[in-house]
C-alpha positions as CSV (number, residue, x, y, z in Angstrom):
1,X,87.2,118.1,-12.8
2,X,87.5,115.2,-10.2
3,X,88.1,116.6,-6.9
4,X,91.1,115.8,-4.3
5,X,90.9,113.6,-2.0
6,X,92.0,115.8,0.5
7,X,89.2,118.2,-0.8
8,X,86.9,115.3,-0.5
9,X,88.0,114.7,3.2
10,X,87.4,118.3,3.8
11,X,83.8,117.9,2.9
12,X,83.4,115.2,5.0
13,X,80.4,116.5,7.9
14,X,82.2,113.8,10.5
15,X,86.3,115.0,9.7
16,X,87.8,115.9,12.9
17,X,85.3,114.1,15.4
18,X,86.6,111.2,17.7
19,X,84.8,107.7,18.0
20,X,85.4,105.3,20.5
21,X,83.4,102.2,19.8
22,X,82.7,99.5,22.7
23,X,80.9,97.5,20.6
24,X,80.6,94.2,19.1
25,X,78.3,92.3,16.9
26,X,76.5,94.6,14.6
27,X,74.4,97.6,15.8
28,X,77.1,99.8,17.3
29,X,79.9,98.1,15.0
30,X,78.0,99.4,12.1
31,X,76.9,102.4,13.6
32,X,80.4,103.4,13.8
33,X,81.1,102.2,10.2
34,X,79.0,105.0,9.0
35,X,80.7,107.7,11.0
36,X,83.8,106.3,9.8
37,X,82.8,106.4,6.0
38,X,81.5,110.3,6.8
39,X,85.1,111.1,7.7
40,X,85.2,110.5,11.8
41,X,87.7,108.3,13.1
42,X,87.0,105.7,15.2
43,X,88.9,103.8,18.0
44,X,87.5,100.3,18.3
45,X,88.3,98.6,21.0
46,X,88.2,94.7,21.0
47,X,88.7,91.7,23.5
48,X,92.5,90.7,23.8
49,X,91.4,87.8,21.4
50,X,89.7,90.2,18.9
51,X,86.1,90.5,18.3
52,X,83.9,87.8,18.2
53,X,83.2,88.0,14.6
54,X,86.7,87.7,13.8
55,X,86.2,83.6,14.5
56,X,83.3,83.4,11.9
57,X,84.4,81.1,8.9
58,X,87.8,83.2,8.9
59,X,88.8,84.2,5.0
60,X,92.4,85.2,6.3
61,X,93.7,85.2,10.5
62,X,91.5,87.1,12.3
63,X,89.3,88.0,9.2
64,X,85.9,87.4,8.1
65,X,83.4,88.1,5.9
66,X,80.7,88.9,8.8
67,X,83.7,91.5,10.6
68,X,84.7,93.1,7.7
69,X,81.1,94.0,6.7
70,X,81.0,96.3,9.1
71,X,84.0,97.4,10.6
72,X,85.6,99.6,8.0
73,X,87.6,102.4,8.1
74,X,88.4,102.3,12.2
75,X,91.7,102.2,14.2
76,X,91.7,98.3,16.3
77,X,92.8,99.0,20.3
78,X,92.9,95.5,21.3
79,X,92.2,96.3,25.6
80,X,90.9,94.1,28.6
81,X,88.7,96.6,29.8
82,X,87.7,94.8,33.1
83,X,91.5,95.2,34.2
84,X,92.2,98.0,36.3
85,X,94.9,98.8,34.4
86,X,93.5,99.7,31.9
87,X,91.5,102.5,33.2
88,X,94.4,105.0,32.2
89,X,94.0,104.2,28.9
90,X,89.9,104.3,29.0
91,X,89.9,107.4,30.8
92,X,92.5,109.0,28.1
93,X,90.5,107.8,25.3
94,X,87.7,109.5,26.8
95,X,89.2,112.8,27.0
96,X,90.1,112.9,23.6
97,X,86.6,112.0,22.6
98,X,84.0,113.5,21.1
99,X,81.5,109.8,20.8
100,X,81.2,107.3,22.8
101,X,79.3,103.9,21.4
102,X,78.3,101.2,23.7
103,X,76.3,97.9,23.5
104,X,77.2,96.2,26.7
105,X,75.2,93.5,28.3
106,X,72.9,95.2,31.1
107,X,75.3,96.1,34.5
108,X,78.1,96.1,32.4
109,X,79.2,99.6,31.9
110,X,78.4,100.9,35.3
111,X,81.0,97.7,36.3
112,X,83.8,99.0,34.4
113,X,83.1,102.2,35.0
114,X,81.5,103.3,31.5
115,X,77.9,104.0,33.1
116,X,75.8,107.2,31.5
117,X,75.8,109.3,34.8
118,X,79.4,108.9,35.8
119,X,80.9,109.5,31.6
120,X,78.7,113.0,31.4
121,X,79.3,114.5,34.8
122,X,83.3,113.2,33.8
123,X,83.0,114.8,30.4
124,X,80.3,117.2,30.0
125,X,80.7,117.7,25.9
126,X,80.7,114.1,25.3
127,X,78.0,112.2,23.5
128,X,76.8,108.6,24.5
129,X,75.6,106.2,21.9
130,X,74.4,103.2,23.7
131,X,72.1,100.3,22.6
132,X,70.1,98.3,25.0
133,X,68.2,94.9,23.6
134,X,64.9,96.5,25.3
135,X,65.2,99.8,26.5
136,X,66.7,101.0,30.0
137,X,63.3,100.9,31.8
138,X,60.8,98.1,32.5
139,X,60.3,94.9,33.7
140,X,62.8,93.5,30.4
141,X,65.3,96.1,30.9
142,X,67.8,93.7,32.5
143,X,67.8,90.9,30.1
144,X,70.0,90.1,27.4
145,X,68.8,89.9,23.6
146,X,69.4,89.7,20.2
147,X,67.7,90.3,16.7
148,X,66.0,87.0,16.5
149,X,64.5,87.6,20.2
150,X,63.7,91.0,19.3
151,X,62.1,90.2,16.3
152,X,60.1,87.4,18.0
153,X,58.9,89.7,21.4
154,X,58.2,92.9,19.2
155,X,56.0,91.4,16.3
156,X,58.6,91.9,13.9
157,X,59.0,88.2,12.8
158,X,54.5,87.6,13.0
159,X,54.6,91.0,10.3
160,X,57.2,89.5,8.3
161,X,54.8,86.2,7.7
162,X,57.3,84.0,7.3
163,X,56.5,80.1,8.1
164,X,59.4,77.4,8.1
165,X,57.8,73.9,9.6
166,X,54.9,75.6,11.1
167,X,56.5,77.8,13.1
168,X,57.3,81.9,12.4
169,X,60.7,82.3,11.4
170,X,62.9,85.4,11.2
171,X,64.6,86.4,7.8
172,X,68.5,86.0,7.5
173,X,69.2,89.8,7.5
174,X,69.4,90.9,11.1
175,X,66.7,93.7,10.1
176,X,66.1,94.7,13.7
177,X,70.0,95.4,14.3
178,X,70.7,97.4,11.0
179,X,67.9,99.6,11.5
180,X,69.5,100.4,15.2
181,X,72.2,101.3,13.8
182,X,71.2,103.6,11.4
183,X,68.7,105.2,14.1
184,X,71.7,105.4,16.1
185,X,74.2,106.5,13.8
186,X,71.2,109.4,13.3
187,X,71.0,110.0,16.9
188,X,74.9,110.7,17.2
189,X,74.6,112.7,13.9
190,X,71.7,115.3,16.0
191,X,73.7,115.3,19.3
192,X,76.8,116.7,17.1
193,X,74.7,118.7,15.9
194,X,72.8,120.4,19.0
195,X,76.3,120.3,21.0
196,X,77.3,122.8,18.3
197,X,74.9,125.3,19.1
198,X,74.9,124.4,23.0
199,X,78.7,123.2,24.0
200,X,76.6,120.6,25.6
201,X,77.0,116.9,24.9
202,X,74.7,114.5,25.5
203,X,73.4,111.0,25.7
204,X,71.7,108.7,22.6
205,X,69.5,106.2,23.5
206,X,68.2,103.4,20.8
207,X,67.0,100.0,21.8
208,X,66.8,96.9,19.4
209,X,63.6,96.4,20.4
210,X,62.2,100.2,19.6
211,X,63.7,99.8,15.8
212,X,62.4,96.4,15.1
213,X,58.9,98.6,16.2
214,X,60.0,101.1,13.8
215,X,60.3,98.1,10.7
216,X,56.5,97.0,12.2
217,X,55.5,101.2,12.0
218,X,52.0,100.3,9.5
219,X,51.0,97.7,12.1
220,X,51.8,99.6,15.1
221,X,48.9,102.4,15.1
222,X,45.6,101.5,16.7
223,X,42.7,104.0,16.9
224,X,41.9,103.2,20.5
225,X,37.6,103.8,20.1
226,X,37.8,101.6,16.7
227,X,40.5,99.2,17.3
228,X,40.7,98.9,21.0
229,X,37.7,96.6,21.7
230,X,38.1,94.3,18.7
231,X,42.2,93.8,19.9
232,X,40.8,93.0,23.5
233,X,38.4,90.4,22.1
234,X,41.4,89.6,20.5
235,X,43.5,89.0,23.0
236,X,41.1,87.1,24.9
237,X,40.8,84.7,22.2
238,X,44.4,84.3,21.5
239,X,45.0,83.4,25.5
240,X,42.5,80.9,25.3
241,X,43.9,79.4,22.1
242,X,47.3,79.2,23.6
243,X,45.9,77.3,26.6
244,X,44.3,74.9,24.8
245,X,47.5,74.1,22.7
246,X,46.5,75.6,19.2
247,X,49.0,75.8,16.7
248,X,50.7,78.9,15.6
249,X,48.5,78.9,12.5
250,X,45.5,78.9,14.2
251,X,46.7,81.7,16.5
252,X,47.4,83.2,13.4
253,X,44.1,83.3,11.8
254,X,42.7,85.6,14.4
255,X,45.2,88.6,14.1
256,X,44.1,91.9,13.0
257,X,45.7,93.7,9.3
258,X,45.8,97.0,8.5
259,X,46.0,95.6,4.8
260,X,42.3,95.2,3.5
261,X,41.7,91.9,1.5
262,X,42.4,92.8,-2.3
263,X,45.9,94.2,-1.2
264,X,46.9,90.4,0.5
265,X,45.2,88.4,-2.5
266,X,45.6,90.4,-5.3
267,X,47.6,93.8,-5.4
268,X,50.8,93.4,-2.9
269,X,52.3,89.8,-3.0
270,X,54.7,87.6,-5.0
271,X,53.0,86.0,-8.4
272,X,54.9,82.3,-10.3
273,X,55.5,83.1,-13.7
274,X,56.5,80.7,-16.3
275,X,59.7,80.7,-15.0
276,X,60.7,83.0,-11.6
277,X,58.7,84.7,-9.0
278,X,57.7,88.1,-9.2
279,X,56.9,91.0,-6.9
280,X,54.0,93.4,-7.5
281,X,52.8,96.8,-5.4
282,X,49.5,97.9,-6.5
283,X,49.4,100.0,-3.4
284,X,46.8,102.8,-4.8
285,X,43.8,102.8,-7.1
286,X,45.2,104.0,-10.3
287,X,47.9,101.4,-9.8
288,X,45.3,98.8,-9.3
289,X,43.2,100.0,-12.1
290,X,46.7,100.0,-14.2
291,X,47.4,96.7,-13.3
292,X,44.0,94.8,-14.3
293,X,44.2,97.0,-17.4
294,X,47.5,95.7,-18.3
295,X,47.0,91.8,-17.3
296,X,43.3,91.8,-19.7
297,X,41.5,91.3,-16.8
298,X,38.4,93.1,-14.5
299,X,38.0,93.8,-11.4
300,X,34.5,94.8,-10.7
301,X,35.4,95.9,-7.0
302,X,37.2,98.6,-8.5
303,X,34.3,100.9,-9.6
304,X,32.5,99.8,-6.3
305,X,32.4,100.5,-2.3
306,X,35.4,98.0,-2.0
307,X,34.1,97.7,1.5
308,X,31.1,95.5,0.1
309,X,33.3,93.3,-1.4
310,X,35.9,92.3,1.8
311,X,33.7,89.3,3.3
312,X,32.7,88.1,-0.2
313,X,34.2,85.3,-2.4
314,X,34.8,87.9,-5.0
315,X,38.7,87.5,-4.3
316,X,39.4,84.6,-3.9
317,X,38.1,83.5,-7.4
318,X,40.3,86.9,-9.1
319,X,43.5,86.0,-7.0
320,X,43.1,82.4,-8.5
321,X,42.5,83.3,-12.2
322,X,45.6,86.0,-12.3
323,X,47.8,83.5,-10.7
324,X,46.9,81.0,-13.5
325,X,46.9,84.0,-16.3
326,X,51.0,85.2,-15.3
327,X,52.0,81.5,-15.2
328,X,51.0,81.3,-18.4
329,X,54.2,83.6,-19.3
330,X,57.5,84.6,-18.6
331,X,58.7,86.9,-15.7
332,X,60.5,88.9,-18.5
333,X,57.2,89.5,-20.3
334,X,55.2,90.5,-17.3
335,X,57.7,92.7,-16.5
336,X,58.1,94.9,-19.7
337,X,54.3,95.0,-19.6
338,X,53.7,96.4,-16.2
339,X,56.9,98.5,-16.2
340,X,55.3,99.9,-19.3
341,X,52.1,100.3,-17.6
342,X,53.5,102.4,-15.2
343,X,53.1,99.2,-12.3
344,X,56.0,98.5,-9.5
345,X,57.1,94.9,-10.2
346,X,60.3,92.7,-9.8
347,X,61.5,89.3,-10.4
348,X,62.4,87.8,-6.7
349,X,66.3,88.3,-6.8
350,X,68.5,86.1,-4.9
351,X,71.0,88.2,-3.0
352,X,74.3,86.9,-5.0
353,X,72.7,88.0,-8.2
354,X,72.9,91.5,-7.0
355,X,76.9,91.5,-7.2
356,X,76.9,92.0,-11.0
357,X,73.5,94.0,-11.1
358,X,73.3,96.6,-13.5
359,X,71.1,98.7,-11.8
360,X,73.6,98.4,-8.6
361,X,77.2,98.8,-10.4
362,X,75.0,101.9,-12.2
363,X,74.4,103.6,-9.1
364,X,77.7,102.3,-7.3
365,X,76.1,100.4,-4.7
366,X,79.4,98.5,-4.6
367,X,83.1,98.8,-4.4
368,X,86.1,96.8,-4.4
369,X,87.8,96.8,-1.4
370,X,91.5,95.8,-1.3
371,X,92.3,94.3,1.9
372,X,95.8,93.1,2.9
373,X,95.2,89.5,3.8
374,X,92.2,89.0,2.8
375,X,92.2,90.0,-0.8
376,X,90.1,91.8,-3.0
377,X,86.3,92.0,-1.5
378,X,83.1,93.8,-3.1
379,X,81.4,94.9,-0.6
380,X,78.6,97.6,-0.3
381,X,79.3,101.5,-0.6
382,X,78.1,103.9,2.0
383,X,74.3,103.5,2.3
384,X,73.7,107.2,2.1
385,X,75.3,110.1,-0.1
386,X,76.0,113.6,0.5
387,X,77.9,116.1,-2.6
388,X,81.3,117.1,-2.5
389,X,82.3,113.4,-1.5
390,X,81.0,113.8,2.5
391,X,80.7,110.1,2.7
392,X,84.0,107.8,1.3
393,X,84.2,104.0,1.2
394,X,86.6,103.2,3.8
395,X,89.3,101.0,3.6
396,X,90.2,97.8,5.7
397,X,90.6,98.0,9.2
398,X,94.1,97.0,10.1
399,X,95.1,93.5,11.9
400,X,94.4,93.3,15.3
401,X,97.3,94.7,17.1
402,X,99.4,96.5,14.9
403,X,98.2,100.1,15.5
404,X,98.3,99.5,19.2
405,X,101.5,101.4,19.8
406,X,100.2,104.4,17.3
407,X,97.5,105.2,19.1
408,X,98.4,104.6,22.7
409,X,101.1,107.7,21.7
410,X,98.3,110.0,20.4
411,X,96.9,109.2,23.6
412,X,100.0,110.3,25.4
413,X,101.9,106.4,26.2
414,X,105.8,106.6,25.8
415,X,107.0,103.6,24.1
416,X,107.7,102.0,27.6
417,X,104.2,102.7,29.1
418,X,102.9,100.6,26.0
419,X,105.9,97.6,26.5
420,X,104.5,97.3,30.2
421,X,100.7,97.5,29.5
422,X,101.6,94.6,27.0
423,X,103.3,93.3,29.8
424,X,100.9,93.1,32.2
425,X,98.2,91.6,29.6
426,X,96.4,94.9,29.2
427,X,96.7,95.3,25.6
428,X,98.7,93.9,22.5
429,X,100.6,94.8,20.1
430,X,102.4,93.0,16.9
């Protein structure tokens, strides 16, 4: 029998803790989506004029696709921080807190008076989400960034391999800034966690530049008496080419992999069929054996030291006869023979044909969301699942505004308090 939804909101590990969310743009806005959806609520506090993402090909006033995507299920504070006024209200937030999230420009915080030190000494069982572009430390720690520069300065957007005009190019999804927020959504989740068994809170660092590191994690491993001297050589060579004006391809053609040669031209890439692209992952023996087996074809590297083969031809002429052989036929056929064969593959998919995907809908990967103004929006469920209904697809956040006066009273503001702060250009309220 189906559950309540009160039940449900019992189960949820996040019911009953307090987020306040400083944030905008995606990492702590999404961050704090996923706390929402696991039953916390969330305060976020927005510019006088909204967030930014609010202006972005607006659906509806004050309403886009881009802010609704990830600022779900949270209670809008619209609130001029920088106003001394409005330190009351921070500091009250504060004390009815139980997270913090923050991705202020460097200096910021400590301005306003949001800084680490000051927040823990002011509320010792607090925790401190905060995202940094590159870290807190170092020579970059005081610069602004954002997922295309992170991708570029961590090797992110070289791993990817994608090439528009000669020149790497990031892909659309801002990878680097999702994964931050998960890892900081994570981080919160273990500070709850240890402040239960200590009283203590505590402070959660993530940088944008440490998770587009963790996307890079096969690259990112050298074995300092094998590696080391080739990478200086390395290095050396790319300085030089850069001086003397060598294209990016060039610079390219030098860089280490930790993929060996057969995985690039055969077993791990994107194939034309008759009629689409598909994906394969061969990324073991048996599944390279499986898939030569399957296609009618040999491999001869396969029953030998693949080591003796690397420098050789030998590739080259197999990754040009299978590419002729599956455009010969259909995706559809390729597929049913090396799903049958026990072989990862895909057709390439397009991201608007995964709305009415079966295997999505199957695994309710989407919902429809009813939003006030906007319509009715699919949009994606919770990205992770726990039983008894611990994460729920939240609803709409409300119009900018029109919660102002609800929560200023939880907070402790009498009707009048909230008439002058609106007053005095503090906050808003419709």
């Amino acid at each position: 029998m189906e559950a309540s939804s009160e039940a449900k909101e019992s189960q949820q590990p996040f019911a009953g803790i307090r987020v306040v969310e400083f944030g905008q743009f995606v990492a702590v806005p999404f961050a704090a989506q996923l706390l929402a959806e696991g039953g916390a609520q969330v305060i976020k506090i927005e510019a006088l004029e909204g967030d930014p993402t609010r202006r972005l090909a607006p659906i509806a006033p004050g309403e886009t696709r881009t802010f609704i995507s990830r600022n779900r299920g949270k209670h809008s504070l619209p609130l001029a921080l920088r106003d001394p006024k409005a330190k009351p209200v921070i500091d009250a937030l504060l004390r009815h807190a139980d997270v913090a999230l923050m991705n202020f420009r460097p200096g910021l915080a400590e301005k306003i008076g949001l800084g680490e030190s000051s927040l823990r000494e002011r509320f010792p069982r607090l925790i401190i989400g905060t995202v940094t572009a590159f870290g807190k430390e170092g020579p970059d720690a005081g610069f602004a960034g954002m997922d295309i520069v992170v991708q570029a300065r961590t090797g992110l957007m070289a791993a990817n391999g994608r090439i528009v005009d000669d020149r790497p190019a990031p892909g659309d999804p801002v990878s680097a800034d999702y994964m931050c927020a998960m890892s900081l959504a994570f981080g919160v989740s273990a500070a709850l966690l240890r402040r239960e068994r200590t009283g203590q809170g505590g402070a959660v660092d993530t940088s944008l530049m440490q998770a587009a590191m963790t996307l890079a994690n096969n690259q990112l491993i050298r074995s300092e008496e094998r590696d080391g001297p080739q990478h200086r050589e390395i290095l050396t060579r790319l300085a030089e080419q850069r001086k003397a004006g060598a294209t990016y391809a060039e610079q390219l053609e030098g860089m280490p992999s930790n993929r060996a040669m057969p995985m690039l031209k055969v077993y791990f890439r994107t194939y034309d069929t008759a009629d689409a692209v598909i994906a394969i992952a061969c990324g073991s023996h048996s599944l390279r054996l499986k898939f030569m087996a399957a296609i009618g074809m040999e491999d001869p590297g396969l029953t030998m030291d693949e080591a003796s083969n690397l420098r050789g031809t030998h590739y080259d002429e197999l990754a040009s006869q299978t590419e002729a052989l599956l455009r010969s036929q259909s995706s559809d056929t390729w597929i049913d023979l090396l799903r049958e064969a026990g072989v990862p593959v895909s057709s390439v998919k397009f991201p608007v044909e995964l709305f009415d995907d079966p295997q999505a809908r199957a695994n309710g990967m989407f919902h429809l969301l009813h939003h006030p103004s906007a319509g009715d929006l699919t949009v994606l469920s919770p990205p992770v699942r726990l039983n008894e209904g611990g994460f729920i697809a939240a609803p709409a956040t409300a119009a900018l505004g029109s919660e102002t006066e609800s929560i200023l009273a939880d907070l402790g503001f009498s009707g009048s308090d909230v008439d002058a702060l609106v007053a005095a250009g503090v906050t808003l309220k419709i």
